[in-house]
PyMOL CGO cylinders between C-alpha atoms (Angstrom):
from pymol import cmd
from pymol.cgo import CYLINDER

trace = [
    CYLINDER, -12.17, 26.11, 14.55, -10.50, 23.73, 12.11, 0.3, 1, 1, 1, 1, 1, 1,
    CYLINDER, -10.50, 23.73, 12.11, -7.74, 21.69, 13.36, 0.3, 1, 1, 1, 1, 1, 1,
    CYLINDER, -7.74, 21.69, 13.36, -4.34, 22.53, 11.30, 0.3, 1, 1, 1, 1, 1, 1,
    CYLINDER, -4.34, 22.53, 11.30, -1.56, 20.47, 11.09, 0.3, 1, 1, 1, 1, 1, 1,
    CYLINDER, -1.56, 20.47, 11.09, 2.06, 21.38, 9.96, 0.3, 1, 1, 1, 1, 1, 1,
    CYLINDER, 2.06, 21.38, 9.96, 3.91, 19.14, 7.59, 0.3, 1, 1, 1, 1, 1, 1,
    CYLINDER, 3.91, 19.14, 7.59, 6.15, 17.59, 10.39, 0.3, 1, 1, 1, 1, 1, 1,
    CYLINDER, 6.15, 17.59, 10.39, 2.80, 16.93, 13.07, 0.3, 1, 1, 1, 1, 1, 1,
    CYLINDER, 2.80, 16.93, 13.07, 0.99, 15.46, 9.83, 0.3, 1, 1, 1, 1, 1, 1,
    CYLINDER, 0.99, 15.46, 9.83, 3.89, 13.23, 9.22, 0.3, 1, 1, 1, 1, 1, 1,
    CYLINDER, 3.89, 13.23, 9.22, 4.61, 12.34, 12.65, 0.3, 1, 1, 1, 1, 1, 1,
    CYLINDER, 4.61, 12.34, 12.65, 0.86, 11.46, 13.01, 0.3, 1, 1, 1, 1, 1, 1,
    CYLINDER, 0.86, 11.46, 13.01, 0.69, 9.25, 10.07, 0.3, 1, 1, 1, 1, 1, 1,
    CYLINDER, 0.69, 9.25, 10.07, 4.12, 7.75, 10.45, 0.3, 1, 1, 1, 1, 1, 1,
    CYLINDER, 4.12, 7.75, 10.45, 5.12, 9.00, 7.14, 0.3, 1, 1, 1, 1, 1, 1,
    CYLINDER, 5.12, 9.00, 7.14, 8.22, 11.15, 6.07, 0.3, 1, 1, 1, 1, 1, 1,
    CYLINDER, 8.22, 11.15, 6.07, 7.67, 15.07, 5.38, 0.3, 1, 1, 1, 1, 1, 1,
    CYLINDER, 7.67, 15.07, 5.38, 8.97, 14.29, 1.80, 0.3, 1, 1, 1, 1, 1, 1,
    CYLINDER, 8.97, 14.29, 1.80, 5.95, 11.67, 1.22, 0.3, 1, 1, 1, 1, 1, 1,
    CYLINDER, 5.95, 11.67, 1.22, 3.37, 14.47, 2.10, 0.3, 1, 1, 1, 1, 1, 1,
    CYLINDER, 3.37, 14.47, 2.10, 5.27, 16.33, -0.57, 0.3, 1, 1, 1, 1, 1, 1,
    CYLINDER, 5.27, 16.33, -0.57, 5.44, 13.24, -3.07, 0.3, 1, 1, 1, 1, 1, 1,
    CYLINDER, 5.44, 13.24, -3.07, 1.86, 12.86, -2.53, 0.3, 1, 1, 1, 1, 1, 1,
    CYLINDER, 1.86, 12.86, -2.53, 1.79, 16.43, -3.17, 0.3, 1, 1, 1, 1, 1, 1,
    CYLINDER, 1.79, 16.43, -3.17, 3.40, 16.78, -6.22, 0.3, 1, 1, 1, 1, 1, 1,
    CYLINDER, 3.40, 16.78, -6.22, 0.99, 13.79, -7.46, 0.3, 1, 1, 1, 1, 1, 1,
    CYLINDER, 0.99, 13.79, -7.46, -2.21, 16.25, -7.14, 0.3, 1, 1, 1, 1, 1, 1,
    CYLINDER, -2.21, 16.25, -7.14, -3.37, 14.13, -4.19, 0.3, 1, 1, 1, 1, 1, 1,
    CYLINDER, -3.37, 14.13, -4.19, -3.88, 16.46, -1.22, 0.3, 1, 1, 1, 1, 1, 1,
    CYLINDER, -3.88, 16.46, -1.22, -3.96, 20.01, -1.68, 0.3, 1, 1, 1, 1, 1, 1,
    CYLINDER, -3.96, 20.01, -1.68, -2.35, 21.41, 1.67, 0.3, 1, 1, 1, 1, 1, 1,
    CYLINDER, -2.35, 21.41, 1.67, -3.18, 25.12, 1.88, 0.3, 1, 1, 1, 1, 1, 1,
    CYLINDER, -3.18, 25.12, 1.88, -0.64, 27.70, 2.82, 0.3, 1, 1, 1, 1, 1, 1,
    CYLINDER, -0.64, 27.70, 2.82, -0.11, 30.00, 5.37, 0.3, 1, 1, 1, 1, 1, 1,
    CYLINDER, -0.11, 30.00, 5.37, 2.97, 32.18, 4.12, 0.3, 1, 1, 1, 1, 1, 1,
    CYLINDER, 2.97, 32.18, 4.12, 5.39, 30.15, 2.89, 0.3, 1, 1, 1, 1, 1, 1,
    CYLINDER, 5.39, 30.15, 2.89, 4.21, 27.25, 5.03, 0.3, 1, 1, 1, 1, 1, 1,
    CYLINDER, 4.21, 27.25, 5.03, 2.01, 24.37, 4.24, 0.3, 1, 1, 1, 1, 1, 1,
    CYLINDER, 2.01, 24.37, 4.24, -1.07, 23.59, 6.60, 0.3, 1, 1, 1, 1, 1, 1,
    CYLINDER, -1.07, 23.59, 6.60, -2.92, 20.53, 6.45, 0.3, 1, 1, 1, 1, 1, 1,
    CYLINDER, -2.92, 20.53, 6.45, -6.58, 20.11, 6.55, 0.3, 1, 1, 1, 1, 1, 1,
    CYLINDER, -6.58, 20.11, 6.55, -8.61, 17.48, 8.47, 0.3, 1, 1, 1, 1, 1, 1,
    CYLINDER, -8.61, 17.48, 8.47, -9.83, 16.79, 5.06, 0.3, 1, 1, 1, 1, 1, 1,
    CYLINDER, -9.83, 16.79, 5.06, -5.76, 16.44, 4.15, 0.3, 1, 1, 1, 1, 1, 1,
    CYLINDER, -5.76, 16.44, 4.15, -5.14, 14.06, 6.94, 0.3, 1, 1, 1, 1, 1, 1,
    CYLINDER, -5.14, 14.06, 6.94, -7.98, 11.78, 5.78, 0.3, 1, 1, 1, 1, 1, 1,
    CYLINDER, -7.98, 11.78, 5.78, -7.17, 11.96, 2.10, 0.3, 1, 1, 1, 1, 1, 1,
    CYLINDER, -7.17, 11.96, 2.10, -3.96, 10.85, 3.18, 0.3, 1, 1, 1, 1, 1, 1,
    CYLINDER, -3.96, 10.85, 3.18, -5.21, 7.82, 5.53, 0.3, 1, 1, 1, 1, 1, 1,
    CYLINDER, -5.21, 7.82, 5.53, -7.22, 6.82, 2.05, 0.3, 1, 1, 1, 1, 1, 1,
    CYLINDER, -7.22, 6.82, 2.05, -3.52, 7.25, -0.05, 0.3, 1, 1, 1, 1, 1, 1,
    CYLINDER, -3.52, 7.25, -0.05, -1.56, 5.37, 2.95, 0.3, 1, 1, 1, 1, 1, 1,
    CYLINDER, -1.56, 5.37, 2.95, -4.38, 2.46, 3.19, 0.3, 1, 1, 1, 1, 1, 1,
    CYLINDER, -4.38, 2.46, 3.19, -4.81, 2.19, -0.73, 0.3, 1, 1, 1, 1, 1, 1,
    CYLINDER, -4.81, 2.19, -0.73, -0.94, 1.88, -1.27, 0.3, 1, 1, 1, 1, 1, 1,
    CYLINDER, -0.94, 1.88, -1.27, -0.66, -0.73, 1.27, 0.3, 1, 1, 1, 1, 1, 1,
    CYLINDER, -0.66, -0.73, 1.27, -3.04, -2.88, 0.15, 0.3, 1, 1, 1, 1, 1, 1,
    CYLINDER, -3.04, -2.88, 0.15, -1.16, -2.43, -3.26, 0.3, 1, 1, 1, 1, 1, 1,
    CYLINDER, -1.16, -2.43, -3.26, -3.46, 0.02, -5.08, 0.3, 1, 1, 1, 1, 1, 1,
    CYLINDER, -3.46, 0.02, -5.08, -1.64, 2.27, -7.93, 0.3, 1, 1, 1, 1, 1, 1,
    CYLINDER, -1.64, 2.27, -7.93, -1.06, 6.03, -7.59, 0.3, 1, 1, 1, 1, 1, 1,
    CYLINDER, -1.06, 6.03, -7.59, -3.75, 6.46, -10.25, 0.3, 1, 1, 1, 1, 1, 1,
    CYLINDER, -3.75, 6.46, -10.25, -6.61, 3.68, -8.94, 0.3, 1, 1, 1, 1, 1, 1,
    CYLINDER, -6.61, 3.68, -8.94, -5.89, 5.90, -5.51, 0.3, 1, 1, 1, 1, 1, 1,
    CYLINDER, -5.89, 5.90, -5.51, -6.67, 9.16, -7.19, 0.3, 1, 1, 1, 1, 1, 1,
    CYLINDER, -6.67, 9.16, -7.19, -9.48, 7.60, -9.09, 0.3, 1, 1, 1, 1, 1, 1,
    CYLINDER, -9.48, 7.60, -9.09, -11.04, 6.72, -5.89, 0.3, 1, 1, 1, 1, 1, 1,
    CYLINDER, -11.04, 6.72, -5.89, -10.20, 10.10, -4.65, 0.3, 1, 1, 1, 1, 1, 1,
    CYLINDER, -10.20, 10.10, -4.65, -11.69, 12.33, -7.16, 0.3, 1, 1, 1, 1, 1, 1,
    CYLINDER, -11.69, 12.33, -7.16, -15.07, 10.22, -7.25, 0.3, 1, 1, 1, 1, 1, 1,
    CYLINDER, -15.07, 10.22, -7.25, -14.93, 11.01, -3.30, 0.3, 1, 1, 1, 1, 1, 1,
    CYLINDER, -14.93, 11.01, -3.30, -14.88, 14.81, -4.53, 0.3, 1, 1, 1, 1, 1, 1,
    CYLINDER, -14.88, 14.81, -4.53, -17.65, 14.73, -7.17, 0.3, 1, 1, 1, 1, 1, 1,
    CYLINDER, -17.65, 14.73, -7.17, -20.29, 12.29, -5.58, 0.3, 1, 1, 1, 1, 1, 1,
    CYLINDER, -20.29, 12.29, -5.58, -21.74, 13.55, -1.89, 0.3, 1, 1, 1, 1, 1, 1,
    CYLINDER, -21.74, 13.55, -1.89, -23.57, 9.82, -1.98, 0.3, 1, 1, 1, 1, 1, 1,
    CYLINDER, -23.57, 9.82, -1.98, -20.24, 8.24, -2.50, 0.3, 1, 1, 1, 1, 1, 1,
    CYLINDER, -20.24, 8.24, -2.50, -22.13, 5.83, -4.72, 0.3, 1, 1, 1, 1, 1, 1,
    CYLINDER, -22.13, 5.83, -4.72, -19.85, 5.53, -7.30, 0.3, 1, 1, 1, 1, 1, 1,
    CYLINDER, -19.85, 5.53, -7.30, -16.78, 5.33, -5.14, 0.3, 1, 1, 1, 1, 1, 1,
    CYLINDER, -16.78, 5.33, -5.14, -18.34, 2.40, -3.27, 0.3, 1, 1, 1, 1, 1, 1,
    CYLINDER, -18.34, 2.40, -3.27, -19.31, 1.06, -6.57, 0.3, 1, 1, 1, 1, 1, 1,
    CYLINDER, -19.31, 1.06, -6.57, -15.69, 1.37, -7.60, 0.3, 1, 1, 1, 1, 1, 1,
    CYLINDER, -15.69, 1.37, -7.60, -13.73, 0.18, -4.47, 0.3, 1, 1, 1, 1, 1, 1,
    CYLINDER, -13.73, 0.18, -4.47, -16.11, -3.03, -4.58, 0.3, 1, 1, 1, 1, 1, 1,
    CYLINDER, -16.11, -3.03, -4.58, -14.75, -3.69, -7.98, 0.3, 1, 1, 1, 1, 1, 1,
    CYLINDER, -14.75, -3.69, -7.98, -10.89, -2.85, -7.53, 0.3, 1, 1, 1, 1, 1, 1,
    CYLINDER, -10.89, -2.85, -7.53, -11.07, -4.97, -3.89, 0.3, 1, 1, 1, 1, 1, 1,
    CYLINDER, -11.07, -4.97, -3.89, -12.29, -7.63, -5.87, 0.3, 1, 1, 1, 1, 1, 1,
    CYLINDER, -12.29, -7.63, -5.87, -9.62, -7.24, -8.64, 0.3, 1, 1, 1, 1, 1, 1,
    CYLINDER, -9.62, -7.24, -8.64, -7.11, -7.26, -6.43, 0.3, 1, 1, 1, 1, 1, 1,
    CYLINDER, -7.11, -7.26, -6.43, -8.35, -10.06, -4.06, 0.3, 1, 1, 1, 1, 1, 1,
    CYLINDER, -8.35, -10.06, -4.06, -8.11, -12.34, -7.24, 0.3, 1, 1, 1, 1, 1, 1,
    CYLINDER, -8.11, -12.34, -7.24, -4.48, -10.73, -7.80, 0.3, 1, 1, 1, 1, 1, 1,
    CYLINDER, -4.48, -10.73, -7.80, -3.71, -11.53, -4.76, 0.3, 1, 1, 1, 1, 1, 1,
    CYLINDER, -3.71, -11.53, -4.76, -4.91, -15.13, -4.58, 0.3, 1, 1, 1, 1, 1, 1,
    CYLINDER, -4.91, -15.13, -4.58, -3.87, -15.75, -8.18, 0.3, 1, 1, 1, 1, 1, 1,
    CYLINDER, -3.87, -15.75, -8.18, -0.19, -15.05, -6.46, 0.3, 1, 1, 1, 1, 1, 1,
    CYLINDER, -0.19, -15.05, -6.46, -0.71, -16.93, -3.02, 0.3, 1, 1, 1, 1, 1, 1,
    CYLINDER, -0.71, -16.93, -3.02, -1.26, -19.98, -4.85, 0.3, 1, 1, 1, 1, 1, 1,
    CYLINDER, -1.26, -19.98, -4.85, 1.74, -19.43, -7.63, 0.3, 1, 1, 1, 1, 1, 1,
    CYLINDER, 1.74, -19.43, -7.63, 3.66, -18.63, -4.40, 0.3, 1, 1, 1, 1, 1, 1,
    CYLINDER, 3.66, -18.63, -4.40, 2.37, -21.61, -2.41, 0.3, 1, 1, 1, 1, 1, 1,
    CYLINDER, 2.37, -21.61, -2.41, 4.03, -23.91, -5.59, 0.3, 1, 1, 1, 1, 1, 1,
    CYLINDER, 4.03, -23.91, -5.59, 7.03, -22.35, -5.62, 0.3, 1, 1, 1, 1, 1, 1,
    CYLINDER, 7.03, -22.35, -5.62, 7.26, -23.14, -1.98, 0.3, 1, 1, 1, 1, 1, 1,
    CYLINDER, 7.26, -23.14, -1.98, 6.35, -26.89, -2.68, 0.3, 1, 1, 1, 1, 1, 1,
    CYLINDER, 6.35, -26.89, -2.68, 8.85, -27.26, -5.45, 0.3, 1, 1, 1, 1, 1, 1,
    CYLINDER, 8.85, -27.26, -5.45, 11.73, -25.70, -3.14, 0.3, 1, 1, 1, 1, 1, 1,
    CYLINDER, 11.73, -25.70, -3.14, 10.82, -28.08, -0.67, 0.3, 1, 1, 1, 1, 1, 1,
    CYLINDER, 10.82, -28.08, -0.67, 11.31, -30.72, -3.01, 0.3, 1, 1, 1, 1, 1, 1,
    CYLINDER, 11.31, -30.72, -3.01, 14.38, -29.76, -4.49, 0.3, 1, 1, 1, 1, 1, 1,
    CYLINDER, 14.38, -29.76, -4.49, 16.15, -28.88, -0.78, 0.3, 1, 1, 1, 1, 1, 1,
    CYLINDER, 16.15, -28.88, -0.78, 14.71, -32.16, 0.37, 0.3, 1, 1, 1, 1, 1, 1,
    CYLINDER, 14.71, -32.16, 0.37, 16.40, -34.20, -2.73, 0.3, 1, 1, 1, 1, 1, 1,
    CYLINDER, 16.40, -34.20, -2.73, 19.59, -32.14, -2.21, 0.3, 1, 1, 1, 1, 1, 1,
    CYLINDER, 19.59, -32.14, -2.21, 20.07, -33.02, 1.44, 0.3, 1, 1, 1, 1, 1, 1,
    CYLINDER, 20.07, -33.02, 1.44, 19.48, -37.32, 0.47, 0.3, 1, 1, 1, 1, 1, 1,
    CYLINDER, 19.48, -37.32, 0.47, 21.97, -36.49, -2.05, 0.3, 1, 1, 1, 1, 1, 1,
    CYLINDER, 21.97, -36.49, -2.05, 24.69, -35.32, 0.18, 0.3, 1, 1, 1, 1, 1, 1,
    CYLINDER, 24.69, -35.32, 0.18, 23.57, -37.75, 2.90, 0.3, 1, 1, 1, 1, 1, 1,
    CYLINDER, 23.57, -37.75, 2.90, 24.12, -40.67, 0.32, 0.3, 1, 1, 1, 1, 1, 1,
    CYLINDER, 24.12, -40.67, 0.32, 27.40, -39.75, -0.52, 0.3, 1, 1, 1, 1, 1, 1,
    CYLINDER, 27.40, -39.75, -0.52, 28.04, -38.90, 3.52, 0.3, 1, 1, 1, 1, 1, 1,
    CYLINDER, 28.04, -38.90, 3.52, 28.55, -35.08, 3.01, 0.3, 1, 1, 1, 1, 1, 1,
    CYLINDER, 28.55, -35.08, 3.01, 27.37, -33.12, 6.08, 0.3, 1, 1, 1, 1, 1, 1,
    CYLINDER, 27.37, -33.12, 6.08, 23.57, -31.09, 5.75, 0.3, 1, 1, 1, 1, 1, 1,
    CYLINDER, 23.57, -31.09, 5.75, 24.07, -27.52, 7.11, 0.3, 1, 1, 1, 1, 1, 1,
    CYLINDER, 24.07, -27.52, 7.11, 21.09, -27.12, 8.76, 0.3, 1, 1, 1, 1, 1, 1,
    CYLINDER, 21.09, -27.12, 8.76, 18.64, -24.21, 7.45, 0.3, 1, 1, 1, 1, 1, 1,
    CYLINDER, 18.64, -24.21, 7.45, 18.91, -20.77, 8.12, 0.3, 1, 1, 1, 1, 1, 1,
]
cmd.load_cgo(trace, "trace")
């Protein structure tokens, strides 16, 4: 028999909030079934959502998500979706390191200018708060 899981032990399982099952929902991502008037998740639900939670952490959009997602549905090989996540981890590798090295100057230029600051003050015999 197939494992169900209410909204609350599906949320308290993935650490999420019953309203994000119902976000994700709402966004045509999972498809929880109902018994009466209450939703049941799949085991096919939980994964989906282990795929949504992974995706939007590693800062994949809603829609690259259910891209991914809906090529899962239509190819049993999962060719394409492999073929696909290659390209968007690589996409968003160089996103990433395009902004780890913007980041990494910013750093080195506050540096500078705290650095300057603090001679400054020292010259003219001001007291340095130390940093925070």
């Amino acid at each position: 028999m197939t494992k169900l899981y209410s909204v609350t032990e599906l949320a308290a399982e993935l650490k999420v909030t019953p309203r994000a099952l119902r976000f994700y929902e709402d966004k045509g991502l999972i498809a929880p079934q109902r018994a009466g008037k209450t939703r049941v998740y799949t085991h096919r639900d939980r994964g989906r959502m282990i795929l949504i939670l992974r995706g939007k952490r590693l800062g994949f959009s809603l829609r690259e998500i259910a891209e991914w997602l809906d090529l899962y549905d239509q190819d049993p090989e999962q060719v394409e979706q492999m073929r696909l996540t290659l390209a968007r981890t690589r996409q968003r590798i160089e996103t990433l390191e395009a902004q780890y090295r913007d980041l990494t100057e910013t750093l080195q230029e506050l540096r500078e200018i705290e650095s300057a600051v603090e001679d400054f003050l020292k010259s003219k015999g001001a007291e340095v708060e130390a940093a925070e």
